[in-house]
C-alpha positions as CSV (number, residue, x, y, z in Angstrom):
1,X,-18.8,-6.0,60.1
2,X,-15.3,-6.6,61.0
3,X,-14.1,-9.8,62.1
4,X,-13.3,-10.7,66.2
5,X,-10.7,-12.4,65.9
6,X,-10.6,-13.1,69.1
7,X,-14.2,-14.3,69.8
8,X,-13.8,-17.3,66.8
9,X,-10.0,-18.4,68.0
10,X,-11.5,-19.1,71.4
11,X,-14.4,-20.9,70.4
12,X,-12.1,-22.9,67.8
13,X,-10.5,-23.4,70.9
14,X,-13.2,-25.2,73.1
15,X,-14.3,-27.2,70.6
16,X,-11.2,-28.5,70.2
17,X,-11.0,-29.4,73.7
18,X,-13.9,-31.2,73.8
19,X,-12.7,-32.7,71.0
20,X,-9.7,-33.9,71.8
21,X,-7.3,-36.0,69.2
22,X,-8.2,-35.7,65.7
23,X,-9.1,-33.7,63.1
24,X,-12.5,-31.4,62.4
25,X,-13.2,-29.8,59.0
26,X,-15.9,-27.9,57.6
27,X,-16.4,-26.6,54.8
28,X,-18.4,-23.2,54.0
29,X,-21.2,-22.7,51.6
30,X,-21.3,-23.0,48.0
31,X,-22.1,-20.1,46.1
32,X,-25.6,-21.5,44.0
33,X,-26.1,-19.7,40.2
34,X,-29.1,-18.1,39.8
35,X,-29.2,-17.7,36.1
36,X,-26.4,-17.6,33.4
37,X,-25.0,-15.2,34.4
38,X,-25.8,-14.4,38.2
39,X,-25.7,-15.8,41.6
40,X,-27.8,-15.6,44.3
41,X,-26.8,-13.3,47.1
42,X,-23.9,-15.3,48.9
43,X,-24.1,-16.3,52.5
44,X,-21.5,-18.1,54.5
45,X,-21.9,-21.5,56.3
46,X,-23.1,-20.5,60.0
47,X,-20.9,-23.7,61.3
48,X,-18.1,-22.5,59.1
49,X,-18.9,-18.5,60.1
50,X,-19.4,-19.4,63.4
51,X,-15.8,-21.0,63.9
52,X,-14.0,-18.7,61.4
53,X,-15.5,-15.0,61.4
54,X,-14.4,-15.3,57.8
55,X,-17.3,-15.0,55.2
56,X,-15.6,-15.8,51.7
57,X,-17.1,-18.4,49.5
58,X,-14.5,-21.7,48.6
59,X,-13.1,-21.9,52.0
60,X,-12.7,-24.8,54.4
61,X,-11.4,-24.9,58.2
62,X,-9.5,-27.6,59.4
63,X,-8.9,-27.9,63.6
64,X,-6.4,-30.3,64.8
65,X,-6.8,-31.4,68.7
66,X,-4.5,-33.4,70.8
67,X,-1.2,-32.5,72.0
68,X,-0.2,-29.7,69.8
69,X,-3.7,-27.8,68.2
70,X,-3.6,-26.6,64.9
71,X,-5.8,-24.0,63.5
72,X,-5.8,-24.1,59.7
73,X,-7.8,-22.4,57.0
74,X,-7.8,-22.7,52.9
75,X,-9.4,-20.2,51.0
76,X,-8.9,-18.5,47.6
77,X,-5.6,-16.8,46.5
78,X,-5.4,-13.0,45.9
79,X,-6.8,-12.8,41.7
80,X,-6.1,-9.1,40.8
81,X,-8.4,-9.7,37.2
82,X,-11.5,-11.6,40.0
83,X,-11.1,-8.1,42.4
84,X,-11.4,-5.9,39.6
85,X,-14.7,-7.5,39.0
86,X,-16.4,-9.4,41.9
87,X,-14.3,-7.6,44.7
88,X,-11.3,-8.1,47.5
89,X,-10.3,-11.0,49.0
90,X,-8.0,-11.8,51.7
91,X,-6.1,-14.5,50.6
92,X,-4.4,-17.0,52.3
93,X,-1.2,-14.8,54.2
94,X,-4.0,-11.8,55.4
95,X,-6.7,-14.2,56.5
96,X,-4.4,-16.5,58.7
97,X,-3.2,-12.7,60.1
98,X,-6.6,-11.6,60.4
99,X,-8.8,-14.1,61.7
100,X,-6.1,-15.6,63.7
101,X,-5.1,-18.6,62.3
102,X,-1.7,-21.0,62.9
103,X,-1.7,-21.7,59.1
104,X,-3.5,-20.4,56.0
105,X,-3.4,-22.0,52.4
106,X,-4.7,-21.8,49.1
107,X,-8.1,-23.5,48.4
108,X,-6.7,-25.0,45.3
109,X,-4.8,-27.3,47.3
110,X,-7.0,-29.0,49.4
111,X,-6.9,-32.4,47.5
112,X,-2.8,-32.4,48.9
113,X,-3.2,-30.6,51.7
114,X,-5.9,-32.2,53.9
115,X,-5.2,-36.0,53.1
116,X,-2.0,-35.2,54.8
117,X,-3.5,-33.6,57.8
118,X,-5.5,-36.7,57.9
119,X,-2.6,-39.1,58.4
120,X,-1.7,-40.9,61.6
121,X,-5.1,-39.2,63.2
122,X,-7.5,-41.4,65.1
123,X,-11.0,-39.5,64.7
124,X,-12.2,-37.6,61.6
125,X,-15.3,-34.6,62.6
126,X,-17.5,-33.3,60.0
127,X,-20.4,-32.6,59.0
128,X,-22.3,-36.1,57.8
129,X,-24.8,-36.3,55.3
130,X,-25.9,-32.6,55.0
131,X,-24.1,-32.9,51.5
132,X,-23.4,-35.9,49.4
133,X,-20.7,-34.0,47.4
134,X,-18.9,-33.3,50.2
135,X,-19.5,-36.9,51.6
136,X,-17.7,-37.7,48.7
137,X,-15.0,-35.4,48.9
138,X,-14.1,-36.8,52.5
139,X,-14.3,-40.3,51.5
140,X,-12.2,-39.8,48.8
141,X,-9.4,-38.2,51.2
142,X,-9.9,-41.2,53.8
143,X,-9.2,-43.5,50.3
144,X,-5.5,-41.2,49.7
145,X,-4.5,-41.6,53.6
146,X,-5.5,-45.4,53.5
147,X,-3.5,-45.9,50.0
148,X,0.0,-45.5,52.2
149,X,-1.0,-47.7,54.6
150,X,1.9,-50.0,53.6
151,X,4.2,-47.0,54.8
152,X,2.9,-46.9,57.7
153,X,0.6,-44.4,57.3
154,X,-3.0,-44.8,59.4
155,X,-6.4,-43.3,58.5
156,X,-8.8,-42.5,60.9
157,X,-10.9,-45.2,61.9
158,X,-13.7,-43.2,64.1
159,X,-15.9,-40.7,61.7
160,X,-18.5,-38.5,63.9
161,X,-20.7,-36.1,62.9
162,X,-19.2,-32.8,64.0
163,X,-22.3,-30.9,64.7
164,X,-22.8,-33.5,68.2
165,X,-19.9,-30.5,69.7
166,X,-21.1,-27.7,67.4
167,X,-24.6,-27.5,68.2
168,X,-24.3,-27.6,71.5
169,X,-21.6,-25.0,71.6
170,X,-23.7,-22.8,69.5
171,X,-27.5,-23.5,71.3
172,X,-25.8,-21.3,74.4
173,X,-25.4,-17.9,73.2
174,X,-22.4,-15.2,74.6
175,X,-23.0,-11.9,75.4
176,X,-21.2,-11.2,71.9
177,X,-23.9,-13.2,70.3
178,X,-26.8,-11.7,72.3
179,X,-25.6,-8.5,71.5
180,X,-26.0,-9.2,67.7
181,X,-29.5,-10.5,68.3
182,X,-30.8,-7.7,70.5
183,X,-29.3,-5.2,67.4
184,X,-31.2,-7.8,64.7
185,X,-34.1,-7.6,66.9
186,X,-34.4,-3.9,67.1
187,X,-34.2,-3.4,62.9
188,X,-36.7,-5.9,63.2
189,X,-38.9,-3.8,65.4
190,X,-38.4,-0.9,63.4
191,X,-39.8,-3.0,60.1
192,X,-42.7,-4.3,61.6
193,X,-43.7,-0.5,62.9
194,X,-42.7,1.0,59.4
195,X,-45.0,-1.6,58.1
196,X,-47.7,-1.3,60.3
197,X,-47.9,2.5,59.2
198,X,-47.7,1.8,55.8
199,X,-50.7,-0.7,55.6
200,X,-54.0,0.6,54.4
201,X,-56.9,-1.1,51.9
202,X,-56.0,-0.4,48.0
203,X,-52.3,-0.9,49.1
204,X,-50.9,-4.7,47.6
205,X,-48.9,-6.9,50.1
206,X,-45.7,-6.6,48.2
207,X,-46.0,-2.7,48.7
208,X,-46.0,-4.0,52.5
209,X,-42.7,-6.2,51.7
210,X,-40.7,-3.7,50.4
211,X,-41.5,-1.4,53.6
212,X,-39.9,-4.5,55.3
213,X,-37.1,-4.2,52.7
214,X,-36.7,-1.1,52.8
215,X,-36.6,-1.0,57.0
216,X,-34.4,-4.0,57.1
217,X,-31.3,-2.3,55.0
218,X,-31.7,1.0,56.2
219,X,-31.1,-0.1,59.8
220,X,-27.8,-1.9,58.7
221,X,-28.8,-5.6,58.1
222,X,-27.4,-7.7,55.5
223,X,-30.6,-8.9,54.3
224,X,-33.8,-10.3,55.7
225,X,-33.4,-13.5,58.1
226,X,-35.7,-15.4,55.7
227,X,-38.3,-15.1,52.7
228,X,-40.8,-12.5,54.5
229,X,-44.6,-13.8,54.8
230,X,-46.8,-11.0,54.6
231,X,-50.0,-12.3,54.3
232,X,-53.5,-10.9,54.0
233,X,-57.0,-12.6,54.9
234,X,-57.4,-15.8,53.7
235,X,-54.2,-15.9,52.9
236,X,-52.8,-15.5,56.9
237,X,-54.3,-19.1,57.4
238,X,-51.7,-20.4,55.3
239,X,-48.6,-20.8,57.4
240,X,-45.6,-20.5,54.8
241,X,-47.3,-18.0,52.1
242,X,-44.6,-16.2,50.7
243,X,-46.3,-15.1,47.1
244,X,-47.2,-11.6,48.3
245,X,-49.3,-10.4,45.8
246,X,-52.4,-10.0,46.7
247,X,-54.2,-6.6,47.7
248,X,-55.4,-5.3,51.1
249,X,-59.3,-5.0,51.6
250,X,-61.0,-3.7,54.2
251,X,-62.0,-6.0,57.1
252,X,-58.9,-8.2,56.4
253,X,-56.1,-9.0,58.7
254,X,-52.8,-9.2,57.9
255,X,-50.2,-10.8,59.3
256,X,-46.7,-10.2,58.8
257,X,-43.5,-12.8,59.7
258,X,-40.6,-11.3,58.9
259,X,-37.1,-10.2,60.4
260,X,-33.6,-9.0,59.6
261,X,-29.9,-11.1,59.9
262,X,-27.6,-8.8,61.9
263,X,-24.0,-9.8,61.6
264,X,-25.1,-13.3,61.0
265,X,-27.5,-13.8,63.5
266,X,-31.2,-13.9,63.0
267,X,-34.8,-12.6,64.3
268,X,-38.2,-13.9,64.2
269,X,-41.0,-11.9,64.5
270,X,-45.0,-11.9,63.9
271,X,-47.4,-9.7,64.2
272,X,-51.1,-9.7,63.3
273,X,-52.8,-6.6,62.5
274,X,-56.2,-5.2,60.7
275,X,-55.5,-4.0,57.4
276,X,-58.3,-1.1,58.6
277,X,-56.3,-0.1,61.6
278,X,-59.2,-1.5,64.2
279,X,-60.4,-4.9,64.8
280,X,-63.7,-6.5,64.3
281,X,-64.8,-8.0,67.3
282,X,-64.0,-11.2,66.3
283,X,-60.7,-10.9,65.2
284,X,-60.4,-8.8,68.8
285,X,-61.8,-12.1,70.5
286,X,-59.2,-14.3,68.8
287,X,-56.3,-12.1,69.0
288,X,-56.3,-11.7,72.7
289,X,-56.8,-15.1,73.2
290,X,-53.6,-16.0,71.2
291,X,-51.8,-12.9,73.0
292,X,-52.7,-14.6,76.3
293,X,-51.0,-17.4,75.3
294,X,-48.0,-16.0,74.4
295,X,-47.7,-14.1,77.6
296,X,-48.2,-17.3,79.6
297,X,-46.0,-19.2,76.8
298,X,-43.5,-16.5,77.9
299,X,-44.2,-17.0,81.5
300,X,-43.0,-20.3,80.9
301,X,-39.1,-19.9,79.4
302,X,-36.9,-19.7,82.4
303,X,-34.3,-21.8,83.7
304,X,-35.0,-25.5,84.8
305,X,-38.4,-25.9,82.8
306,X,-38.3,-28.2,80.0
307,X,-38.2,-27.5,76.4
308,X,-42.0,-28.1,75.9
309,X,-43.7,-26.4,79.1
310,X,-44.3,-22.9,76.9
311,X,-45.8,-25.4,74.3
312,X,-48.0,-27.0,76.7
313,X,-48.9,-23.8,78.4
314,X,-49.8,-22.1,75.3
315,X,-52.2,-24.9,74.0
316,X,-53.8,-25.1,77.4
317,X,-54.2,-21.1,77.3
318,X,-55.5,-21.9,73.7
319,X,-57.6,-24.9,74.0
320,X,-60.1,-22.9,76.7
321,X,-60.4,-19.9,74.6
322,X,-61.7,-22.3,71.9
323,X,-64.1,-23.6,74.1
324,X,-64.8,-20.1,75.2
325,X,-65.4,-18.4,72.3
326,X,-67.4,-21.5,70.7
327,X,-65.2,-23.3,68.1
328,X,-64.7,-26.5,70.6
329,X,-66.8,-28.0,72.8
330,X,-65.5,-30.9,75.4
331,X,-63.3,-30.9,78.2
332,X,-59.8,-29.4,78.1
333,X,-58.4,-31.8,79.0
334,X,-59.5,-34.7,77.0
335,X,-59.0,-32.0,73.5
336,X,-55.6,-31.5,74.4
337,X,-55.3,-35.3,74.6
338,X,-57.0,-36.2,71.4
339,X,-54.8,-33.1,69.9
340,X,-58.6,-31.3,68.6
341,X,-57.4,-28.2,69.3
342,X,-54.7,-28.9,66.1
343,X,-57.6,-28.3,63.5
344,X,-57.1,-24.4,64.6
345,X,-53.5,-24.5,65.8
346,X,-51.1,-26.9,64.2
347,X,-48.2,-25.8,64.9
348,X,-45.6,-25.4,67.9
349,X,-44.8,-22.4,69.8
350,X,-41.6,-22.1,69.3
351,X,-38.1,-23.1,67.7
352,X,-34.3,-22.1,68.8
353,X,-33.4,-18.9,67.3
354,X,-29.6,-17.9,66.5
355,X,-27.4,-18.1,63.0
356,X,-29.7,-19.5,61.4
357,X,-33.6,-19.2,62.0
358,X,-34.4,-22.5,62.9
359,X,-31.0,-22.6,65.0
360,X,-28.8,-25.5,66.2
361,X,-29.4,-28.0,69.0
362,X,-31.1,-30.9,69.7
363,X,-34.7,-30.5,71.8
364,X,-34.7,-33.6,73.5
365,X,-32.0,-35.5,75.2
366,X,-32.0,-39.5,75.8
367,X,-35.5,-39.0,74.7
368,X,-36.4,-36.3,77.1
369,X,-37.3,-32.7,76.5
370,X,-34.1,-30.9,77.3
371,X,-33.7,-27.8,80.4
372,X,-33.8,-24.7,79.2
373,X,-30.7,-23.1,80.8
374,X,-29.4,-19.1,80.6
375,X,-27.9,-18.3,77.1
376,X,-30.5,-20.4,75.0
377,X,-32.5,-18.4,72.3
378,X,-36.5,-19.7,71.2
379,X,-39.2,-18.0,69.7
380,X,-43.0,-17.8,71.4
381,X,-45.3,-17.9,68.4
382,X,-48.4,-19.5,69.2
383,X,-51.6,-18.6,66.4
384,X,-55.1,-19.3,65.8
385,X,-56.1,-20.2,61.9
386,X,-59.5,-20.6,61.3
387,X,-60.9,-21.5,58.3
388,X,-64.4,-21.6,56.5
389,X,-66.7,-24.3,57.7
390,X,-70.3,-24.9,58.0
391,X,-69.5,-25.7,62.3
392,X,-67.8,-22.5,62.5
393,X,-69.7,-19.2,63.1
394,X,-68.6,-16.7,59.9
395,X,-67.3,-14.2,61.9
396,X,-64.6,-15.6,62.7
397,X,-64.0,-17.0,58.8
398,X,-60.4,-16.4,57.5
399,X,-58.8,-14.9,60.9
400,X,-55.2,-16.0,60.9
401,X,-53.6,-14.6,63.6
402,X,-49.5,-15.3,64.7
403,X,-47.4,-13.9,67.8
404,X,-44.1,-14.0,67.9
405,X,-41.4,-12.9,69.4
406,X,-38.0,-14.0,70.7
407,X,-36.4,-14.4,73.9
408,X,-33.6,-15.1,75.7
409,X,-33.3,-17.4,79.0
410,X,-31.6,-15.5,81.7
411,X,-30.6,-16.4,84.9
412,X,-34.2,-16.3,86.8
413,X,-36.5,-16.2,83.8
414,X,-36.0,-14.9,80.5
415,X,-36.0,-11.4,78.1
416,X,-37.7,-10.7,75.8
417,X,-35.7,-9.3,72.7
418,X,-38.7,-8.2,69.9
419,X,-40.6,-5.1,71.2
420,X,-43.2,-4.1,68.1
421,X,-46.2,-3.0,69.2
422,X,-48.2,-6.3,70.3
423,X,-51.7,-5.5,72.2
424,X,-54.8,-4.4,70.4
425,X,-54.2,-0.8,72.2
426,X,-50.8,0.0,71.1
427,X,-51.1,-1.3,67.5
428,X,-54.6,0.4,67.1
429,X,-52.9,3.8,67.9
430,X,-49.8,3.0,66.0
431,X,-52.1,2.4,62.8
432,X,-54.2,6.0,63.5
433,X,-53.7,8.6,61.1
């Protein structure tokens, strides 16, 4: 996708505002070596992306606040012999052009360039701990600045961890950002149908994946979101199973979680389906009950409720249809408070969706869930796993059921961005020959 400039100078711009004085820098991604001779498929920093727009590997940004703001970026020099064989690059003179930029240099000189920026600067931003080379890195620039300090020359003396202004610049989405998500969501969609018709007994689940695959790239996305789970039977009770290699038998379910990235931005979505195209009536009797709680879970996400109430609402919804259908017996209430219901769901409902999957932002504040509040992304995913036991009935042995889908807070309540088929009705007549 092209770059907006436009979009990344302004938010360069507020963050530097709340900054104030001082200097921010963040560097993007490594690229990682999968073999001898191979990498694995590079993606940019979504701190560095989301400041920048600018998706080269060996790049750092550096944002000066206070008076007179600075926007500076290094990144690797034009190499005609490199293009040739890995590809174009901007270089320092088109990047600072094209991703609007007050100065632009070569990467190669970051060991000169930044300890200067550093100099006479009261705060230094970036991101703490994440990585201990580039811990190291920064420490060793701090030691250059505080080696002139018989010139004159100060160091910062305040060093905060930059993503305190990033994540909560990046936990409210634009409409920019939105729009990406909605067009991530929709490949998405498209997958999980493709899938859905594809899946039949005899069939293996990595025949399934590479549907996914397949539906992900053909509707433009840059890759999947995240290693795709598409698991069968026993297999759907195991939360991250990503081996794929089991076949489809008749009776099974299988559950699918798996979405595209979309100009950087992710979707989550999981649906739960019978491998037959019908549902037993046990799997039936456990799949509405989760659906139920998603649709109350969803009920839930609007403006001014906390960060939890879907979480709560969902287990409640859960916690009676486990006492319902036989699997716990007790009052509601006193399972949700000895957590009994967690042998069968132990997860939560839902996570904040963006860049990355499991997206920026703190959930609590001062030690209280936070407000949800227009702009903020979140999955719904409650699920059911139930395992083999001599207290629980066999019919409902092995059902692992997930559903998720994404949503957006709006204004009054929220909308809902994931539209695969979801009730028994509409996925039973998608699956019918």
């Amino acid at each position: 996708m092209q770059p907006d400039s436009a979009i990344h100078r302004a938010r360069r711009e507020r963050v530097l505002e709340q900054m104030g004085e001082g200097v921010m820098v963040i560097a993007t991604a490594p690229e990682v070596p999968r073999n001898r001779d191979t990498h694995y498929p590079y993606r940019h920093d979504s701190y560095f992306y989301w400041l920048t727009g600018f998706n080269e590997p060996e790049a750092v940004v550096v944002l000066i606040g206070g008076k007179h703001p600075r926007h500076v970026l290094f990144c690797r020099e034009r190499n005609e012999e490199r293009e040739i064989w890995d590809g174009f690059r901007y270089g320092p003179q088109a990047a600072r052009e094209t991703f609007a930029f007050d100065e632009a240099y070569a990467y190669d000189t970051l060991q000169t360039e930044v300890p200067r920026l550093l100099e006479n600067q009261p705060l230094l931003a970036y991101i703490i701990g994440r990585d201990m080379a580039w811990d190291t890195q920064v420490m060793g620039w701090l030691n250059v600045v505080r080696s002139k300090a018989r010139s004159g020359v100060r160091a910062p003396d305040r060093l905060v961890d930059a993503r305190v202004w990033l994540d909560e610049f990046r936990l409210v989405k634009d409409a920019h950002e939105l729009a990406l998500m909605r067009r991530a969501a929709e490949i998405s969609d498209g997958a999980h149908r493709a899938a859905m018709r594809a899946t039949r007994p005899g069939r293996h689940e990595y025949e399934i994946e590479a549907e996914l695959l397949c539906a992900f790239r053909s509707g433009g996305a840059e890759s999947p979101a995240y290693t795709s789970i598409v698991a069968s039977g026993a297999n759907a009770c195991v939360l991250h199973y990503v081996f794929n290699n089991q076949p489809l038998r008749e009776g099974d379910l299988l559950l699918i979680d798996a979405a595209a990235e979309f100009g950087s931005y992710a979707a989550d979505i999981t649906r739960t389906f019978p491998v037959s195209g019908r549902y037993t009536a046990a799997q039936k009797d456990v799949y509405e009950l989760v659906l139920a709680a998603q649709r109350a879970a969803i009920d839930a996400v609007r403006p001014g409720n906390h960060w939890n109430t879907p979480h709560e609402t969902a287990v409640r919804v859960l916690t009676q249809g486990l006492v319902d259908l036989g699997l716990l017996a007790g009052a509601v209430d006193g399972l949700i408070e000895s957590q009994a219901y967690s042998r069968f769901y132990m997860h939560r409902t839902g996570h904040w969706l963006g860049m990355d999957v499991h997206d920026a932002g703190e959930y609590k504040l001062h030690g209280e869930w936070r407000s949800l509040q227009p702009g903020m992304t979140l999955t719904v995913e409650p699920g059911l796993y139930i395992r083999p036991a001599d207290d629980v009935p066999q019919a409902f042995w092995n059902i692992g059921i997930r559903i998720e889908d994404d949503v957006a807070v709006t204004e009054s309540a929220c909308e809902v961005l994931t539209h695969a088929p979801k009730t028994v009705a509409e996925i039973e007549a998608w699956m019918r020959p």
